[in-house]
C-alpha positions as CSV (number, residue, x, y, z in Angstrom):
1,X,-20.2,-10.4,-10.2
2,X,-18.7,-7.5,-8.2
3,X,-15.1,-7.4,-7.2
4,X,-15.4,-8.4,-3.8
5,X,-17.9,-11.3,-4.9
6,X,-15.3,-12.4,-7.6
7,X,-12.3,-12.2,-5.2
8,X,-14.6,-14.4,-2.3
9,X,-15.2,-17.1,-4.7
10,X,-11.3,-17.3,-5.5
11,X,-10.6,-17.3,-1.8
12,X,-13.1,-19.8,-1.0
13,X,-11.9,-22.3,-3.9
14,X,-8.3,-21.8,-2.6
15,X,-9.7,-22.7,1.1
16,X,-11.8,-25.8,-0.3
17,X,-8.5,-26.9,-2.2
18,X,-6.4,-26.1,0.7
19,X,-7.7,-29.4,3.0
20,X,-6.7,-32.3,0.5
21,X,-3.7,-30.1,-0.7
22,X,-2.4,-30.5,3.0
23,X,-2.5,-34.1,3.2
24,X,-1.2,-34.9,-0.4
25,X,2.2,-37.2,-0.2
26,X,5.4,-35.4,-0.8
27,X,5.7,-37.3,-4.2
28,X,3.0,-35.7,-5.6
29,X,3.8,-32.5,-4.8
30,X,7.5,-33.1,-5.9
31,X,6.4,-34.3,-9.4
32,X,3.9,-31.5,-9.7
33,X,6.8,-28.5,-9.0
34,X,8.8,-30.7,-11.9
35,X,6.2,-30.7,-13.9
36,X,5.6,-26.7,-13.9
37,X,9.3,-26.3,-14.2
38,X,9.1,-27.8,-17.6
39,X,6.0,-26.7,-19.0
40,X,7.6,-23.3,-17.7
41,X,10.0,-23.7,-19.9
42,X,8.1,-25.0,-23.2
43,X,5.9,-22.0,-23.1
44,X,8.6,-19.4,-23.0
45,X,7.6,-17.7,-25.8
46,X,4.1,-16.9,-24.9
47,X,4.9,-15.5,-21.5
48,X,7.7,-13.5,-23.2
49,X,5.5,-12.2,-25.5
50,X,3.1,-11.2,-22.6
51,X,6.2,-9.6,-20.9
52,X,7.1,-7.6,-23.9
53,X,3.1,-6.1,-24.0
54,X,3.8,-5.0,-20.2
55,X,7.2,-3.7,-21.1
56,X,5.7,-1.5,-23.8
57,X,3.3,0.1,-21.7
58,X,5.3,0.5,-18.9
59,X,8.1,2.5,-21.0
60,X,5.3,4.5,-22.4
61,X,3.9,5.1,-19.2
62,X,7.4,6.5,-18.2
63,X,8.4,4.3,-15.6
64,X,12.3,4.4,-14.6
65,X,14.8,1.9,-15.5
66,X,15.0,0.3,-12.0
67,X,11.2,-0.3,-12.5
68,X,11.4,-1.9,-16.0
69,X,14.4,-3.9,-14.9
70,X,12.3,-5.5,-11.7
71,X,9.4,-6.0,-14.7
72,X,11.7,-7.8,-17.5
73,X,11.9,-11.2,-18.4
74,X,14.3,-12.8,-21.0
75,X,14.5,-16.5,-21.6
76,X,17.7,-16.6,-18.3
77,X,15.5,-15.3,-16.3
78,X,12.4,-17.7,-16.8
79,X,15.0,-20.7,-17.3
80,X,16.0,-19.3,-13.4
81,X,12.1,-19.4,-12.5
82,X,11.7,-22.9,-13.5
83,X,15.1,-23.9,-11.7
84,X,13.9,-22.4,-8.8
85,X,11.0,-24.8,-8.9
86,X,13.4,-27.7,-9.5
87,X,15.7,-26.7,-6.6
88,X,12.5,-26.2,-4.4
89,X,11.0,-29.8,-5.7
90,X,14.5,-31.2,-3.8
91,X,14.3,-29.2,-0.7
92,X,13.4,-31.6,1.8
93,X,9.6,-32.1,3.0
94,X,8.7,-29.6,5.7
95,X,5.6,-31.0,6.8
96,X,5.1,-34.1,9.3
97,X,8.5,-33.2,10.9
98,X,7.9,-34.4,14.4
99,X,9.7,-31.2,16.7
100,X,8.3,-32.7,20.3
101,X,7.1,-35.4,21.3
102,X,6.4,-36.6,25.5
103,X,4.7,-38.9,27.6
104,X,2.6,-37.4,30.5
105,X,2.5,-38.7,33.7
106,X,-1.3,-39.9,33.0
107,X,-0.5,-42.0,29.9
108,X,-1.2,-39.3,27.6
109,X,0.9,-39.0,24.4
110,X,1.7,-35.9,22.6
111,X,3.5,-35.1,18.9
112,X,3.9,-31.8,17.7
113,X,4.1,-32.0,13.8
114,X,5.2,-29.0,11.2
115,X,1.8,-28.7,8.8
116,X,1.0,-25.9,6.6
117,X,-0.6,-23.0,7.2
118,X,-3.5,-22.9,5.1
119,X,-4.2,-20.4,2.0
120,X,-1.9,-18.3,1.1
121,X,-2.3,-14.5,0.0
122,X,0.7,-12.7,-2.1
123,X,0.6,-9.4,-3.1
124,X,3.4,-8.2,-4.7
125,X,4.4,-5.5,-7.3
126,X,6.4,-5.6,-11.0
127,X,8.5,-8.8,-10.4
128,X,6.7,-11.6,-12.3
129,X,9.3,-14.6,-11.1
130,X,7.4,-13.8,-7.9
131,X,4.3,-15.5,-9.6
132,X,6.6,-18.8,-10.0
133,X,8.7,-18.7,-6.6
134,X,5.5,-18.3,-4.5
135,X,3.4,-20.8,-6.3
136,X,6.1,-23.2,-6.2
137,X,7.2,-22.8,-2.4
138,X,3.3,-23.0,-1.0
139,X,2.4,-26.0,-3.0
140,X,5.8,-27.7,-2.1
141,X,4.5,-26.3,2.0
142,X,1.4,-28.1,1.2
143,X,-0.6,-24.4,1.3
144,X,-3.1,-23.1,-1.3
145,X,-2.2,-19.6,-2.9
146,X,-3.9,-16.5,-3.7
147,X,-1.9,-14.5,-5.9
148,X,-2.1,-10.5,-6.7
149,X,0.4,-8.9,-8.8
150,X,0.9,-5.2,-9.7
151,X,-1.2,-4.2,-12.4
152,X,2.1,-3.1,-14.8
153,X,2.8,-7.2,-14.6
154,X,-1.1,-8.4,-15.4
155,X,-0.7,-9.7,-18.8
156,X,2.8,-11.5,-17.5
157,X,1.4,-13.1,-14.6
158,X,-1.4,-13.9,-16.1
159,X,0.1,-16.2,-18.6
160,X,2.4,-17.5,-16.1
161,X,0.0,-18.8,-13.5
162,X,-2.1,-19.9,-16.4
163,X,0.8,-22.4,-17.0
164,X,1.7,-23.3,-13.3
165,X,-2.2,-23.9,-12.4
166,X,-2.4,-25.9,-16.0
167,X,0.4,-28.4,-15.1
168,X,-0.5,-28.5,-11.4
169,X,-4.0,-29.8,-11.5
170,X,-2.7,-32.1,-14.5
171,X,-0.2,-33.3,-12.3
172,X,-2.7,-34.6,-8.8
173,X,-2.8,-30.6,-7.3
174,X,-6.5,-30.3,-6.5
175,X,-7.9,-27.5,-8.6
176,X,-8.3,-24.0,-7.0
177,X,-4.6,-24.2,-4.9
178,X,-3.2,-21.3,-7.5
179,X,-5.0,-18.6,-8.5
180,X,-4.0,-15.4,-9.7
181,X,-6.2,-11.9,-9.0
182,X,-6.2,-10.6,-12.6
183,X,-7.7,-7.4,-12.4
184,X,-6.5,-4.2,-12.5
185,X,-9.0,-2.6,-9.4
186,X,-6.4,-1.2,-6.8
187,X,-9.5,-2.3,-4.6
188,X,-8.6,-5.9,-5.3
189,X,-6.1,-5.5,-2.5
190,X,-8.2,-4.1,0.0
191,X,-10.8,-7.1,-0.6
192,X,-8.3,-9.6,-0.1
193,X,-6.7,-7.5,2.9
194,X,-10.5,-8.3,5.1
195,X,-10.8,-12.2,4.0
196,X,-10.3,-13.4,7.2
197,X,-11.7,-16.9,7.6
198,X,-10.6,-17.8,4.0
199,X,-7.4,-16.7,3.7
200,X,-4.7,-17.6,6.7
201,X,-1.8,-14.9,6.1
202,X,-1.3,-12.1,3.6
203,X,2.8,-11.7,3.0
204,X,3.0,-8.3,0.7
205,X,6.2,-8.0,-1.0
206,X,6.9,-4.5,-2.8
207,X,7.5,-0.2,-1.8
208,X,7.1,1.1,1.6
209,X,4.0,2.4,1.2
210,X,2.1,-1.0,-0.3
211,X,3.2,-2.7,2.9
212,X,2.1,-0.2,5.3
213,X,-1.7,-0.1,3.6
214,X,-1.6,-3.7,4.0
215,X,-0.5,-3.6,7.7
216,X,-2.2,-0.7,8.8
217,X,-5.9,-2.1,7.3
218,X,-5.6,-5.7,7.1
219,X,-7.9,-8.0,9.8
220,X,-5.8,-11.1,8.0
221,X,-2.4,-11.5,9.8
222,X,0.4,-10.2,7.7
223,X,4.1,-10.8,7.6
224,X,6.0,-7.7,6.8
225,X,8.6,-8.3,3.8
226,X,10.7,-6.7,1.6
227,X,10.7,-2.9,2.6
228,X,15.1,-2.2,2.6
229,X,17.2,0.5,3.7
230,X,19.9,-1.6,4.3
231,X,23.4,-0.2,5.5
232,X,27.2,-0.7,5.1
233,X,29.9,0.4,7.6
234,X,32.9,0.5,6.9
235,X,35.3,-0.2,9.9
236,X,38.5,2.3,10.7
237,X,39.4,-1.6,10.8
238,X,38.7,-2.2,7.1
239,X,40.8,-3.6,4.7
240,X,39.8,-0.8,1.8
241,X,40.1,-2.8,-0.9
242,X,37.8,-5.5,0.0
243,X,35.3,-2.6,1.2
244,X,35.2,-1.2,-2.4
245,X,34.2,-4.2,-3.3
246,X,31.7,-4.8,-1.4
247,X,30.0,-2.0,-1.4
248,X,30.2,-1.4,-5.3
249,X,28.6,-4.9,-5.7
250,X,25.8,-4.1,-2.8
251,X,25.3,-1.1,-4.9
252,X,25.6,-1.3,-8.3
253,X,25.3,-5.5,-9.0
254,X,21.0,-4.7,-9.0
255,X,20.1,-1.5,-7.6
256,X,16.2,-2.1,-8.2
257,X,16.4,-5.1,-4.9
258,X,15.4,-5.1,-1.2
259,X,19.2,-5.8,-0.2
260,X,20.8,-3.3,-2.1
261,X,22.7,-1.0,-0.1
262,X,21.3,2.6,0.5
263,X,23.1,4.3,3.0
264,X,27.0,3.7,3.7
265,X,28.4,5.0,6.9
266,X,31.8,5.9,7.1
267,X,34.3,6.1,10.0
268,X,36.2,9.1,9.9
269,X,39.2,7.6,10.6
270,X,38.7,6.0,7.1
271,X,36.9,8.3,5.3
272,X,39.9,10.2,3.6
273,X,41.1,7.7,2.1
274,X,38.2,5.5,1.1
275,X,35.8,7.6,-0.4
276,X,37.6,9.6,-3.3
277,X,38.4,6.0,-4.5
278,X,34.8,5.2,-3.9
279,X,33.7,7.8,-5.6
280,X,35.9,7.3,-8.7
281,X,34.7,3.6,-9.2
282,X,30.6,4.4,-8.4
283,X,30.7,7.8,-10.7
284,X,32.0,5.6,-13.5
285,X,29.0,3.0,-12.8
286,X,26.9,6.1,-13.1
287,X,25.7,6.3,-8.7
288,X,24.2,9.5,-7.6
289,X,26.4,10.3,-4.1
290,X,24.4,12.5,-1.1
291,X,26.7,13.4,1.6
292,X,27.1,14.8,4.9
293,X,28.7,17.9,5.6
294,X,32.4,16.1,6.8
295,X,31.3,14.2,3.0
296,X,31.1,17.5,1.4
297,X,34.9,18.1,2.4
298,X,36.3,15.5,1.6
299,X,34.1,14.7,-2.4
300,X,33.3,18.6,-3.4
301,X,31.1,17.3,-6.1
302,X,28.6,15.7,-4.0
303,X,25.0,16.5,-3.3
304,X,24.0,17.1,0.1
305,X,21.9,14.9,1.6
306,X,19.0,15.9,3.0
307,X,16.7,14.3,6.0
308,X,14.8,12.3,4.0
309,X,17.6,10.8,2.3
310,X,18.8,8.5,5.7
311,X,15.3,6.9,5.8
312,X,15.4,6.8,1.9
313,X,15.0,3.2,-0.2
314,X,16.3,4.7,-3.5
315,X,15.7,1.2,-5.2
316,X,18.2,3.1,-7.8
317,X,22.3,4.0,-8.7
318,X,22.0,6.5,-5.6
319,X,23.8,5.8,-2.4
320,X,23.4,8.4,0.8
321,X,26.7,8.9,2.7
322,X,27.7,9.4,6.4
323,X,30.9,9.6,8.1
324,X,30.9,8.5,11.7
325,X,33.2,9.0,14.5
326,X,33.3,5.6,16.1
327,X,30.9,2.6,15.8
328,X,28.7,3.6,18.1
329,X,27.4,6.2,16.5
330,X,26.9,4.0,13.1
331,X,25.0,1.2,14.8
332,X,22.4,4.2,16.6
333,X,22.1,5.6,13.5
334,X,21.3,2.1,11.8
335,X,19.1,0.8,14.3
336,X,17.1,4.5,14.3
337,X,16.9,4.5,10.3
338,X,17.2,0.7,9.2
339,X,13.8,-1.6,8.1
340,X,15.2,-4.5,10.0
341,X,16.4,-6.0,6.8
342,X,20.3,-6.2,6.2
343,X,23.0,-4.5,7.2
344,X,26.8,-5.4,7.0
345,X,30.5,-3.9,8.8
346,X,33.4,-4.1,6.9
347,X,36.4,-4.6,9.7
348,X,39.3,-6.8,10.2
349,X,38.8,-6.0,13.9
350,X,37.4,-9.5,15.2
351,X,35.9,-7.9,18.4
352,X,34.0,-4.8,16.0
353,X,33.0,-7.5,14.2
354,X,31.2,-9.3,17.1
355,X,30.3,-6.0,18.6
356,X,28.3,-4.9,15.5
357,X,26.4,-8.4,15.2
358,X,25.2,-8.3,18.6
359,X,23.8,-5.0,18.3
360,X,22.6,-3.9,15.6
361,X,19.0,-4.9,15.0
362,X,18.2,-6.2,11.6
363,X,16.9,-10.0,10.6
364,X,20.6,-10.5,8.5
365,X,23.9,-9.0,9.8
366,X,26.9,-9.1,7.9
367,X,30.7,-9.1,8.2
368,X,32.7,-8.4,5.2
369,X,30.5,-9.6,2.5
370,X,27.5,-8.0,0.6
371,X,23.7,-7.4,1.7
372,X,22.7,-8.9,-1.6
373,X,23.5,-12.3,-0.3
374,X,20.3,-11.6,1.6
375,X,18.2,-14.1,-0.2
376,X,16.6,-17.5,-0.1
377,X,18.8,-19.3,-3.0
378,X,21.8,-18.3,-1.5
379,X,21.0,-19.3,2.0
380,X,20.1,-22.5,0.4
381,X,15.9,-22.3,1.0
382,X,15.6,-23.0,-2.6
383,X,13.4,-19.7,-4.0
384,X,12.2,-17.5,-0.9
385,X,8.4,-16.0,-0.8
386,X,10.2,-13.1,0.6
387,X,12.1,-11.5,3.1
388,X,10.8,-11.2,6.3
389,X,11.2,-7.8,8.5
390,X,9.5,-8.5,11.3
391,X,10.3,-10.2,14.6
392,X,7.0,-12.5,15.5
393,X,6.9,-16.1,13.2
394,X,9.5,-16.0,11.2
395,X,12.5,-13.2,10.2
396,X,14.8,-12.9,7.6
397,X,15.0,-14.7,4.2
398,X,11.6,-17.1,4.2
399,X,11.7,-20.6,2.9
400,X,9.2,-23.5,3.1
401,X,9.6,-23.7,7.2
402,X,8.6,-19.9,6.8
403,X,5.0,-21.1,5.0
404,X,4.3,-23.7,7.9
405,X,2.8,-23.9,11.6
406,X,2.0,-26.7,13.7
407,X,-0.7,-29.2,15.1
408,X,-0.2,-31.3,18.5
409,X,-1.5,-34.8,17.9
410,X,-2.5,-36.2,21.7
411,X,-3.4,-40.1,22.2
412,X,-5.3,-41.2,25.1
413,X,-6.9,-44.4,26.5
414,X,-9.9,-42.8,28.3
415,X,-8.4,-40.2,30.2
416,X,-10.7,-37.0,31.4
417,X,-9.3,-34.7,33.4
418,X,-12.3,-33.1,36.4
419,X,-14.3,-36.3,36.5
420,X,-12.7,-37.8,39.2
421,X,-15.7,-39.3,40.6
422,X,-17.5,-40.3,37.3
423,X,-18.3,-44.2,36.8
């Protein structure tokens, strides 16, 4: 078969498994996300062993550190896949929620219910946990899944979905509701990108530029994820200390995520102060600094930044630098360089605080605490299929509620509405 006709029959064995996926009990799905957390576990050291293989190549292929780090596995990180899958298997049941419910004047009855939303189609880049977290929240969401993962990641998420599919269908999943894409053809993506019929949303998760093929060619509806320049201000209000902090961990905790600071603005009436102590503490940690001109003054050492570098997602230990001369002028220049991911203030100034909430547009807004918190597990979703950047269906970190839609059941006794006169 030819790409396109091997990617079709995937799709349409996802959409065949997708109708008695959607009307499974929540027990069944529950024991089939425990059941893939454990045989997760009890075949770590074949998917490690596939991760090593992509590791290999990928160093030799002279990918950068951030990369490789996004690409790793070890046995924490795989024992954090399957707990994902545990946590998720305990998140309660998002579908058959009743949301509204009303009598009409002529007897009618009407129910809007939560169901899912159909087959799912991932495409993502390096991260294999993606594999688990996004076959995990679908099935739990009651959706089939079509999974493509970067090429550097085949032979990992190969043997992970391998697993996941194994003790799904064992467990009452129908068969076809995960499948992995596992070829190497860039033009996998642009088959999958013009399934419309079979597949009912593609969510892309990776770089700038994979999202904005996906958007710009797609005839599937997309949700924008992932794609972070996210800021940090730090108030003339700030208590310094707690801003070093912050911003050090935004930075420097996992450089390589979507909610890792890039740019920090600075207002001036802070910036003396704060950013030679900055800079002592981020040089040591090994950050590349790119300044402004008023940054220049004040930290000799630092590069200039250029234009580019305010629209810039380094996904790396480099952090552009601005200094501001009052809030206004931070929030227009994060809501004219900002992906409408996260952004965060650093004040003890209650009103800045509220100010900078309210305006700044962005799904997650801060006040004194990180971006990285920016994330399903910490908002208490369980794992997240992603972080959502747009404003239509959903925004911001993306749980199970994120992977549903809904259906209006209407009961009747007879009722038509223009035949009046009929017998």
């Amino acid at each position: 078969m030819t790409i396109e006709q091997e990617i079709r029959a995937q799709a349409e064995a996802a959409k065949a498994a997708s109708y008695p996926l959607a009307a499974l009990p929540v027990g069944v799905r529950n024991a089939a996300l425990c059941a893939m957390a454990e045989t997760l576990t009890d075949c770590r050291e074949a998917i490690l062993q596939a991760n090593a293989a992509d590791m290999e190549a990928a160093a030799a292929a002279g990918m950068k550190p951030a990369y490789l780090d996004r690409l790793r596995l070890d046995a924490a990180r795989i024992e954090g896949m399957a707990e994902g899958l545990r946590c998720t298997a305990d998140l309660p049941d998002p579908l058959g929620r009743e949301e509204f419910s009303v009598r009409r004047p002529n007897g009618l009855e009407i129910r809007r219910l939560r169901v899912p939303l159909g087959v799912v189609g991932i495409v993502y880049e390096a991260r294999p946990n993606v594999t688990s977290d996004a076959a995990g929240l679908c099935l739990k969401s009651g959706n089939a899944v079509l999974l493509r993962g970067g090429s550097d990641a085949l032979r990992s998420n190969r043997a992970i979905s391998d697993v996941l599919a194994r003790a799904a269908y064992a467990a009452g999943i129908p068969q076809g509701a995960v499948q992995l894409l596992a070829m190497k053809d860039r033009a996998a993506v642009d088959v999958m990108t013009h399934l419309t019929g079979l597949l009912d949303v593609i969510i892309p998760r990776g770089g700038t530029g994979l999202i904005r093929r996906i958007v710009e060619n797609s005839t599937v509806p997309v949700i924008e994820t992932g794609a972070g320049v996210c800021h940090i201000y730090v108030d003339r209000a700030a208590d310094l200390r707690s801003a070093l902090r912050i911003v050090r961990d935004a930075k420097v905790s996992r450089p390589s995520v979507c909610n890792a600071v890039e740019t920090l603005l600075v207002h001036e009436a802070a910036a003396a102060e704060f950013l030679p102590r900055l800079a002592a503490v981020l040089h040591a940690d090994g950050v590349e600094l790119r300044g402004c001109a008023q940054t220049l003054a004040i930290l000799p050492d630092t590069v200039p930044a250029a234009a580019e570098d305010w629209r810039a997602e380094y996904g790396d230990l480099i952090l552009s630098i601005r200094i501001v001369p009052d809030m206004a002028a931070a929030i227009a220049h994060i809501n004219r360089y900002n992906t409408g991911h996260s952004e965060a203030i650093v004040t003890d100034d209650i009103h800045a605080a509220h100010r900078f909430q309210h305006e700044v547009d962005a799904s997650t807004v801060y006040v004194n605490a990180s971006t990285r918190f920016t994330d399903g597990f910490e908002f208490g979703f369980g794992a997240e299929i992603g972080i959502s950047t747009q404003k239509l269906h959903v925004r911001g970190p993306m749980g199970l509620e994120a992977l549903t839609s809904t259906k209006y059941l209407v009961y009747g006794d007879g009722q038509v509405r223009n035949l009046a006169d009929a017998p």
